[in-house]
C-alpha positions in Angstrom: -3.0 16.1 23.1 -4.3 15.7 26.6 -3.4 18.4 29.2 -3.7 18.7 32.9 -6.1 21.1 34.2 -6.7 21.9 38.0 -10.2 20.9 39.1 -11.0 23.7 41.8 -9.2 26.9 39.8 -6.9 26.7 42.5 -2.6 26.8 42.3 -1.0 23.9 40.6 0.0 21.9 43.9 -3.9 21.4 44.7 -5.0 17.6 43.7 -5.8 18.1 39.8 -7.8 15.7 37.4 -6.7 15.5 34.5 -8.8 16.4 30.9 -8.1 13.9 28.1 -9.0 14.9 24.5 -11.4 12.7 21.9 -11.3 12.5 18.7 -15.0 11.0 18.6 -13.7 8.3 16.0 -16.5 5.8 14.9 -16.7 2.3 16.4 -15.4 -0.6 14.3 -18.0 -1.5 11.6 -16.9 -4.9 11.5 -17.6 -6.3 14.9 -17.6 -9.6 15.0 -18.2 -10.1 11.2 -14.9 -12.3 10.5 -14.4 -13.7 13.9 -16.3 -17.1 12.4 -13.9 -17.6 9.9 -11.3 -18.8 12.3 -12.9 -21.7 13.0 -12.6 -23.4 9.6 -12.0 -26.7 9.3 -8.3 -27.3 8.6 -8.7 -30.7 6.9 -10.0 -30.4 3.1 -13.0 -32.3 2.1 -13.2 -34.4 -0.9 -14.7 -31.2 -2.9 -11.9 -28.9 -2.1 -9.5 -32.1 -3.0 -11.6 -32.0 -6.1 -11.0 -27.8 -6.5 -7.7 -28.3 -6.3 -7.2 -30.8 -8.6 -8.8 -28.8 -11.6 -6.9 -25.4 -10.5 -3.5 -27.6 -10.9 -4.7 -28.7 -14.6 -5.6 -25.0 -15.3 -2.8 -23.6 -14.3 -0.8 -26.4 -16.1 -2.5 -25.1 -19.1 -1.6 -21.4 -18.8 2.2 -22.6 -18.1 1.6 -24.3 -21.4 0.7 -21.0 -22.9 3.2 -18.9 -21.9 5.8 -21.6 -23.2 4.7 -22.1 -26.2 7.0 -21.6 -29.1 4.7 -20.8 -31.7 3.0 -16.9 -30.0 3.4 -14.0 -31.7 5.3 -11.1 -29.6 1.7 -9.3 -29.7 -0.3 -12.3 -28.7 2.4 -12.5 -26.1 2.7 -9.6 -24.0 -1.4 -9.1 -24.5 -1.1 -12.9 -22.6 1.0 -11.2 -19.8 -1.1 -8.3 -19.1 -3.9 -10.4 -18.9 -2.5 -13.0 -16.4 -1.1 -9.7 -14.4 -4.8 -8.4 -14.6 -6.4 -11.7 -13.6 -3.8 -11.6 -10.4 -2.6 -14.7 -11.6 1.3 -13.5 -12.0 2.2 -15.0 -9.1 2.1 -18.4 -9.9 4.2 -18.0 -13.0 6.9 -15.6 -11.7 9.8 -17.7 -13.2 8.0 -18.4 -16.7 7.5 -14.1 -16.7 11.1 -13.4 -15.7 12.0 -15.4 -18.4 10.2 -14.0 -21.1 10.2 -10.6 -20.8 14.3 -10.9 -20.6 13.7 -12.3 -23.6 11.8 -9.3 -24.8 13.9 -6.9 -23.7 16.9 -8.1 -25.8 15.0 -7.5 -28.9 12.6 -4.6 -27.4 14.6 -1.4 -29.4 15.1 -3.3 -32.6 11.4 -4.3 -32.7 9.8 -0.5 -31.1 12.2 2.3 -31.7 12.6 2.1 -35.5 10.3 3.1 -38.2 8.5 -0.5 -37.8 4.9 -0.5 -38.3 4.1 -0.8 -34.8 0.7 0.1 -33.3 0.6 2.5 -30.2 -0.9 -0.1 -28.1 1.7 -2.9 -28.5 4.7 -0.1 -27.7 2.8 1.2 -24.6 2.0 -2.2 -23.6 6.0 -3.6 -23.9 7.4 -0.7 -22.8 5.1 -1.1 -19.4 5.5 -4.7 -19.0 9.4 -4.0 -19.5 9.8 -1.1 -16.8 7.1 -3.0 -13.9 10.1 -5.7 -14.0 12.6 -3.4 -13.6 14.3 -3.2 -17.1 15.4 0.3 -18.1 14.4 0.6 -21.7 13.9 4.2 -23.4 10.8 6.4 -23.2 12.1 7.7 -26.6 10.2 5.0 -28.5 7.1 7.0 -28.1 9.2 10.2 -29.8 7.7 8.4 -33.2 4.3 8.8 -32.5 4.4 13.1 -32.5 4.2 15.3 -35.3 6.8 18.1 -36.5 5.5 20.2 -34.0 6.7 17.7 -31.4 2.6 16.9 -30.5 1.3 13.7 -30.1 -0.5 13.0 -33.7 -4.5 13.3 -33.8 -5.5 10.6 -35.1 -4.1 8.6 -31.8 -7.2 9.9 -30.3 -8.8 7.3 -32.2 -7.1 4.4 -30.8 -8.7 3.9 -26.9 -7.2 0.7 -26.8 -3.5 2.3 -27.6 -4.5 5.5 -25.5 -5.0 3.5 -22.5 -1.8 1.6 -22.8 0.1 4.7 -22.9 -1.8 6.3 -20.0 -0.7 3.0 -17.7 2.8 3.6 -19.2 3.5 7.2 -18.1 2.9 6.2 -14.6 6.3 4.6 -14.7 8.1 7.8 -16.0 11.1 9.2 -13.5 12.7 12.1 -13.3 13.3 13.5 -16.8 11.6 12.4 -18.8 9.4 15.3 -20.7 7.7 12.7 -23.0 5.9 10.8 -20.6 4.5 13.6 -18.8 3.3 15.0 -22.1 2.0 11.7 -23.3 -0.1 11.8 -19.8 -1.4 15.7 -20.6 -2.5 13.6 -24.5 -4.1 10.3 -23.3 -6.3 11.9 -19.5 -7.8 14.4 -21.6 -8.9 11.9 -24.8 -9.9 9.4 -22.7 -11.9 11.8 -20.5 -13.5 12.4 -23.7 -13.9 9.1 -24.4 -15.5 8.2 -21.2 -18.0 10.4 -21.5 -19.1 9.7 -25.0 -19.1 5.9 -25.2 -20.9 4.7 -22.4 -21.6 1.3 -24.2 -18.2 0.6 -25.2 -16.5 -2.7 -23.0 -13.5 -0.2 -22.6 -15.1 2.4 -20.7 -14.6 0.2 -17.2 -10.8 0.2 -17.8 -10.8 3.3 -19.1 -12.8 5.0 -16.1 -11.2 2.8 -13.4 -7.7 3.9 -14.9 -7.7 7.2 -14.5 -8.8 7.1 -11.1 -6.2 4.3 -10.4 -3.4 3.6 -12.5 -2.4 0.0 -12.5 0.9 0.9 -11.5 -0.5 2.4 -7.9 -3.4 -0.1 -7.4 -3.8 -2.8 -5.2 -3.6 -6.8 -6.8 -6.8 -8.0 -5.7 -8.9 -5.0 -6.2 -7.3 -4.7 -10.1 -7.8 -8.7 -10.0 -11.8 -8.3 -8.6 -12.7 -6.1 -11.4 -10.8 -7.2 -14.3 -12.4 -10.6 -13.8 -15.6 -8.7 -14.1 -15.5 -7.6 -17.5 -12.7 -9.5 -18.9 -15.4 -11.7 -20.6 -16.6 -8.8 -22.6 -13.4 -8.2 -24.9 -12.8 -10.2 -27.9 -9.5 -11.3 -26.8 -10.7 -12.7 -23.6 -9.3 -16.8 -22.6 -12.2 -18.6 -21.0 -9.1 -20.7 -19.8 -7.5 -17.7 -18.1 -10.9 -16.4 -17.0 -12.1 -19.8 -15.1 -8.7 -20.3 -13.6 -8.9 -16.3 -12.4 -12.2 -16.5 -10.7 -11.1 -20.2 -8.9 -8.2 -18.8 -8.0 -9.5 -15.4 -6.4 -11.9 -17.6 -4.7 -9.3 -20.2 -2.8 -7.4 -17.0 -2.3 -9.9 -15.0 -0.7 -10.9 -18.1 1.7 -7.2 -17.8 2.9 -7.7 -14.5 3.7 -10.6 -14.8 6.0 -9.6 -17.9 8.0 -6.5 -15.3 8.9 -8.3 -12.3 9.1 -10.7 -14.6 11.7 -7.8 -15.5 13.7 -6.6 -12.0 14.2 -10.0 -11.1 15.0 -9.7 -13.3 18.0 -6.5 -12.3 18.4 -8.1 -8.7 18.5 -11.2 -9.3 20.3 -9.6 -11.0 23.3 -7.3 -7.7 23.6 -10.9 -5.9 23.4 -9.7 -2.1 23.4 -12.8 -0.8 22.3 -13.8 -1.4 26.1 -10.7 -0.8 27.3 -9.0 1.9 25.8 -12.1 3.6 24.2 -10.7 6.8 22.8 -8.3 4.8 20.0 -9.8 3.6 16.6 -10.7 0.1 16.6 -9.7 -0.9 12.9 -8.1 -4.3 12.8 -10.1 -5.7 9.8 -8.9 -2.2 8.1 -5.5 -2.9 9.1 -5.6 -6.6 7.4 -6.5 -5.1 3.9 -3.8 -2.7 4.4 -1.4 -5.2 4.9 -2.9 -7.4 1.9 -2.0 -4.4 -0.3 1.8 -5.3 0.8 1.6 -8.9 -0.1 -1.6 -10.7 -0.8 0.5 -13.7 -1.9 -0.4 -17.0 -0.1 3.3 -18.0 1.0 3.2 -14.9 3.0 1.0 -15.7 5.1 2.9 -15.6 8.6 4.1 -12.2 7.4 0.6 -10.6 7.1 -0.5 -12.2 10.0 2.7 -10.4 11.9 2.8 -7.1 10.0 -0.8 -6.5 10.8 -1.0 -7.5 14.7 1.9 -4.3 14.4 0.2 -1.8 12.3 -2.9 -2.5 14.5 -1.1 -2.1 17.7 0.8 0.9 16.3 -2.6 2.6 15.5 -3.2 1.9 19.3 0.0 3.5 20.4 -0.4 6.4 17.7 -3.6 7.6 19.7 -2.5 7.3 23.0 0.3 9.9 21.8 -2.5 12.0 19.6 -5.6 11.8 21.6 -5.0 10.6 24.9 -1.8 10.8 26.6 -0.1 13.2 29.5 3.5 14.1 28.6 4.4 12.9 31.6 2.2 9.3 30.8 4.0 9.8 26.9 7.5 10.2 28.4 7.7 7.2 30.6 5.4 5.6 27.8 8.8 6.2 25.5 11.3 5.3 27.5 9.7 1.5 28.3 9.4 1.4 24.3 13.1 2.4 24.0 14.1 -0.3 26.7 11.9 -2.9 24.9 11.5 -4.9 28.2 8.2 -6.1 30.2 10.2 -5.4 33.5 9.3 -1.7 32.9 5.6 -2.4 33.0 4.8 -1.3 36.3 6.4 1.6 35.6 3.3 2.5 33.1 -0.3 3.9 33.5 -2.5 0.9 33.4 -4.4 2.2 29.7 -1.0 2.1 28.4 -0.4 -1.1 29.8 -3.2 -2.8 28.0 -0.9 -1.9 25.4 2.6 -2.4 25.8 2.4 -6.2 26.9 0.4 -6.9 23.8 3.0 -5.5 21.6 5.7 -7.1 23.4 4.1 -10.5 22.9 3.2 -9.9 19.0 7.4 -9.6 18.7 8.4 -12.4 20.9 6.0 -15.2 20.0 6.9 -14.7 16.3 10.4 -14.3 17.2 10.2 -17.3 18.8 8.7 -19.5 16.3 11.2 -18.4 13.2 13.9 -19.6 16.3 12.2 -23.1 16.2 12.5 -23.0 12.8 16.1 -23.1 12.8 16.0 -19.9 11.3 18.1 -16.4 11.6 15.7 -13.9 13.6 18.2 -10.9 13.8 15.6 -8.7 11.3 13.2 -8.1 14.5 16.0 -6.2 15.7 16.1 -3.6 13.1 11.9 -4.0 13.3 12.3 -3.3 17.1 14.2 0.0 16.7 12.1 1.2 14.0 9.3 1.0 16.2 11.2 2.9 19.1 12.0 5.8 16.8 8.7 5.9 15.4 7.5 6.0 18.9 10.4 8.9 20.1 8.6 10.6 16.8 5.1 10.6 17.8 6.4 12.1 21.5 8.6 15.0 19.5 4.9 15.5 18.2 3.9 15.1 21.3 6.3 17.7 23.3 5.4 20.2 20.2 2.1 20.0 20.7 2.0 20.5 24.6 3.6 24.5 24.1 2.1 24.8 20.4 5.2 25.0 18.6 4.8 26.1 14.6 7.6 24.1 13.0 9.3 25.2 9.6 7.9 22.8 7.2 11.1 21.3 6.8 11.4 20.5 10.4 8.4 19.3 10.5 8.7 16.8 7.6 12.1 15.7 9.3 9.6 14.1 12.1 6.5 13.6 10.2 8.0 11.3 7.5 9.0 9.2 10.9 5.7 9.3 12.2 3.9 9.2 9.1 4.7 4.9 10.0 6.1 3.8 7.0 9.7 3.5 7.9 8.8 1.3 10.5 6.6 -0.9 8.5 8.8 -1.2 5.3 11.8 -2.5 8.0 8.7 -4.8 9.6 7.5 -5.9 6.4 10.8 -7.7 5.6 10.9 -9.8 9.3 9.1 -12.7 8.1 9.5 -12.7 4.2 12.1 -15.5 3.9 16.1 -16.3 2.6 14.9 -13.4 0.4 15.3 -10.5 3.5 19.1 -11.1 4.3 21.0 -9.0 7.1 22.6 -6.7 4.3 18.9 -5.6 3.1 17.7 -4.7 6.7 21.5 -2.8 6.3 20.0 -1.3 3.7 16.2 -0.3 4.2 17.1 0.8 8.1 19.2 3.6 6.5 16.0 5.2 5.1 17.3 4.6 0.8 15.7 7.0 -1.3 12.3 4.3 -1.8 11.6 4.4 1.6 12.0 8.4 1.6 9.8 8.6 -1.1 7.0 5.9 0.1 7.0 8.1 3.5 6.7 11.4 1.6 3.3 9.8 -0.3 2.0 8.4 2.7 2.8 11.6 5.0 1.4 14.5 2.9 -1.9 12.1 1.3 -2.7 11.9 4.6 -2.4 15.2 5.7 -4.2 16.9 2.2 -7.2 15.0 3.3 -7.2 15.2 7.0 -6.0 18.4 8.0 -9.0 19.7 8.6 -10.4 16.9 11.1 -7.0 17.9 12.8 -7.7 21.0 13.6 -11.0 20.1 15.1 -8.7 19.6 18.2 -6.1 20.4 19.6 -3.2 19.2 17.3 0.1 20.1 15.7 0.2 22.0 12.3 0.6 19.7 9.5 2.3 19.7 6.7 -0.8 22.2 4.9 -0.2 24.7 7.2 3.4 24.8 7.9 3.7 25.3 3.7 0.9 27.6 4.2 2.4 29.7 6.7 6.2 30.1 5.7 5.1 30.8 1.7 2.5 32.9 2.7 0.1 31.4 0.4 -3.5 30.4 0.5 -4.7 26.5 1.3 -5.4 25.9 -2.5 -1.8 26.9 -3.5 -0.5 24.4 -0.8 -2.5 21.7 -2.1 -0.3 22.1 -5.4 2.7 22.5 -4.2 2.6 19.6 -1.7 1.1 17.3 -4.4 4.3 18.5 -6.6 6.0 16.9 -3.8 3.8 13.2 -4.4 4.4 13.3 -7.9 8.5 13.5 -7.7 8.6 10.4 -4.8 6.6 8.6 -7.6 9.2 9.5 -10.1 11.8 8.3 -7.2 10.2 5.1 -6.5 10.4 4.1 -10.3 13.8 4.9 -10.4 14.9 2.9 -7.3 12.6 -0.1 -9.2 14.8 0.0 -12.0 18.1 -1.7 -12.3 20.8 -2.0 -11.0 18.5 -2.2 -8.0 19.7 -1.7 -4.7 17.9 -4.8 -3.3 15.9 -7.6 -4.6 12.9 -6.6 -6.7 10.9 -9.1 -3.9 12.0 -6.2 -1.4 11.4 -3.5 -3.2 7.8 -4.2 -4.1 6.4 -4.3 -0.4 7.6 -0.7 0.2 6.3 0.5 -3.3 3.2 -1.2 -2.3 2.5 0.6 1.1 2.7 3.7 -1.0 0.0 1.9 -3.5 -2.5 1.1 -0.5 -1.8 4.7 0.9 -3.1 6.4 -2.8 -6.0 4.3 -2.2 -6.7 4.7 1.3 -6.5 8.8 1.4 -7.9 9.5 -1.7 -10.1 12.6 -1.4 -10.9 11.6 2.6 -8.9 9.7 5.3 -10.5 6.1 4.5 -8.7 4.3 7.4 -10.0 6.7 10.2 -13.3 7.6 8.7 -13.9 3.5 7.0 -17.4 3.5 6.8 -18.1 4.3 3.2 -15.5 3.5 -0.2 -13.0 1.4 2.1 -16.0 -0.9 3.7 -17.2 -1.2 0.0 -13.5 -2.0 -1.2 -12.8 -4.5 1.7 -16.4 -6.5 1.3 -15.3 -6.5 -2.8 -11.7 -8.4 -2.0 -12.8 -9.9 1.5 -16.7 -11.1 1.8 -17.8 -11.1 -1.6 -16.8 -14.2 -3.5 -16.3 -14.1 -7.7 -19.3 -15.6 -9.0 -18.6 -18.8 -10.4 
């Protein structure tokens, strides 16, 4: 937080400069690297005609598969998993609805008897079944302990049915005492595992698992590398795998002509010249928002979501590094009044700012308008930005006189300006019939999935960045407010806040499962900002310090085409 300071030591109505804080955040390592993109030619050629031609047939032929009357239930749901690997799902979303209805039905009679059913093939349904929302019973797996009530040994010999039970348990809610000891069973064999059998095909899923889950992964990064060793199983489809690495392909082209055009979109802005002291990470904010919906259809949604999460980084620094409470105050009220007319009132950094945000809201607005369609969700997106804003200024105000909240006070604003509020009502604006008035209703009355999403993204990030925090001045976080009202040592609040991740997990599922409170469409953007924040702030803070594991993840999903 800045703070005045008087220049000549002399009494406060002598003409004073004013000191402004840095954060000494790295420049964008990006530059210009997308900016190229933008200028692709928006006419196909006779080869991408030619592309597209021999994707359609593929993915005529996987419809074909999935249709077919003839598959077993095993060679079916090991079909599904694969597609859902491959990041193929969303072409067939109708076809998979479908289906595993149809499992479901016949999903206790087949798994929770005393059928001779292999761990694998349980694991595997019961996932499939609870990722689409179905509520079936984690007592299936009661048949695969002992007397004792211990998973059996000789499971440990089954890697295959090991790692389809690890995936499942990251499904379990609140409960449910089997999953969590089926998790305690499968990470420590298949730590065992891993480091025994460094030949075995299964060791890349078996590693990349239990660092990410597929439940709290991102698409294309789970697509990226499945595609790279999917070959190397037995059960592999050379159909699946050629119409995985075309599609990825097209995909990723998508991807860069937009992340080119908000590039420009960025670069004419040009903030790292102009407002110096704020990070400069618009390509990071793109493969934040791809984690949210990577899907092509929802494009003009990615495009919009991002030009906000990048301008709200802007805004975030001007309250965190940069800003007089005075410049913050009259910052918050032209925010709250939502109207250009206020900005002469404004500093001129915070200028650079305010008409750029502004715009981003009204030319979007404007278009859906020509579009003959209903606009009224950037409404609800326009006040969740204003009380994320009257947030970061409570930080602000806290800040200025060093105030040591009660952890529960400070949650009560954190979890605001943690951001995610704001973007799951954003994320909605431009997804479609699907986003009616009744679900903004809904999500703008922070329900217990947007709670939970907040409390992931709000205490991740402060685990791993606290300690850059204090590097300057800054409010407590949520580390030291546990620390300091249980009286307990950094380690101990580590635990107890990460006790605090692992029940919003639990709560998420449960709000995924039906009776849902909104469409399952809905629900998955908010599930998957907490997905992109497990990525982002594991072990560091990868959005602010992006020069390492996030540059290597976006050049995998973003530069770096499949081989063909």
């Amino acid at each position: 937080m800045a703070m005045y300071v008087n220049s000549t030591g002399g009494p406060p109505n002598v003409a004073r400069e004013i000191a402004r804080s840095s954060a000494n955040y790295h420049p964008s390592i990006w530059g210009e690297k997308f900016l190229p993109y933008c200028n692709s030619p928006l006419v196909k050629t006779d080869a991408d005609q030619k592309e597209e031609e021999h994707l359609q047939l593929l993915r005529q032929q996987v419809k074909k598969m999935l249709v077919a009357g003839d598959t077993t239930q095993h060679e079916l749901i090991s079909l599904i998993d694969d597609i859902q690997r491959l990041g193929l799902s969303y072409h067939y979303e109708a076809e998979l609805d479908t289906l595993l209805e149809h499992i479901k039905e016949s999903f206790h009679e087949l798994y929770c008897g005393e059928n001779d059913v292999g761990l694998h093939d349980v694991a595997l349904c019961f996932r499939l079944l609870r990722q689409q929302g179905h509520d079936v019973s984690s007592d299936v797996f009661y048949k695969f302990k002992d007397s004792k009530g211990k998973f059996r040994e000789h499971l440990a010999k089954d890697v295959r049915g090991l790692l389809s039970l690890f995936e499942a348990t990251h499904f379990m809610v609140h409960g449910e005492k089997i999953l969590e000891d089926a998790l305690e069973f499968t990470t420590s064999y298949l730590n065992q595992y891993l480091n025994s059998h460094i030949n075995d095909p299964l060791v890349t899923l078996v590693g990349r698992a239990l660092k990410y889950p597929l439940h709290k992964s991102l698409n294309r990064l789970v697509a990226k590398h499945y595609i790279s060793v999917y070959h190397k199983f037995e059960w592999h489809n050379q159909v699946l795998l050629d119409l995985a690495i075309r599609d990825f392909n097209q995909v990723q082209k998508l991807h860069q002509i937009e992340l080119g055009h908000i590039t420009r979109w960025w670069k004419d802005l040009d903030f790292s010249n102009k407002l110096p002291f704020a990070r400069d990470r618009v390509v990071e904010c793109y493969f934040w928002i791809l984690g949210v919906y990577f899907e092509p259809p929802y494009e003009k949604a990615r495009t919009f979501l991002t030009k906000v999460i990048s301008l709200a980084s802007i805004v975030d620094d001007i309250y965190d590094v940069y800003g007089t409470i005075e410049e913050l105050q009259k910052f918050t009220d032209a925010i709250d009044k939502w109207d250009i007319s206020t900005i002469d009132q404004l500093p001129e950094y915070i200028r650079l700012c305010y008409r750029p945000l502004l715009d981003a809201f009204s030319k979007s607005e404007e278009e859906i308008e020509k579009e003959g369609r209903p606009s009224y969700g950037f409404l609800y997106a326009k006040d969740a930005f204003k009380r994320l804003t009257r947030g970061y200024f409570a930080e602000a105000k806290w800040c200025q006189v060093q105030y040591f909240p009660k952890f529960e006070e400070y949650m009560s604003v954190a979890l605001i300006t943690g951001g995610y509020k704001m973007l799951s009502v954003t994320s909605f604006v431009l997804m479609g019939n699907v986003a009616t008035r009744d679900a903004f209703d809904w999500i703008s009355k922070d329900p217990l999935i947007v709670k939970a999403s907040s409390v992931i993204c709000r205490l991740s990030d402060d685990i791993v960045g606290h300690e850059f925090e204090l590097e300057r001045p800054h409010i407590p976080t949520a580390v030291e407010c546990f620390m300091k009202q249980y009286g307990v040592p950094k380690e101990t609040a580590y635990d107890g806040l990460h006790k605090h991740i692992i029940n919003a997990w639990k709560d998420m599922n449960q709000e995924c499962l039906h009776p849902i409170a909104a469409p399952m469409p809905l629900l998955k953007r908010v599930f998957n900002l907490a997905c992109v924040i497990n990525l982002l702030y594991d072990g560091d803070d990868g959005y602010t310090h992006s020069s390492t594991r996030t540059k290597d993840m976006i050049t995998s999903v973003l530069v770096d085409p499949v081989p063909v």
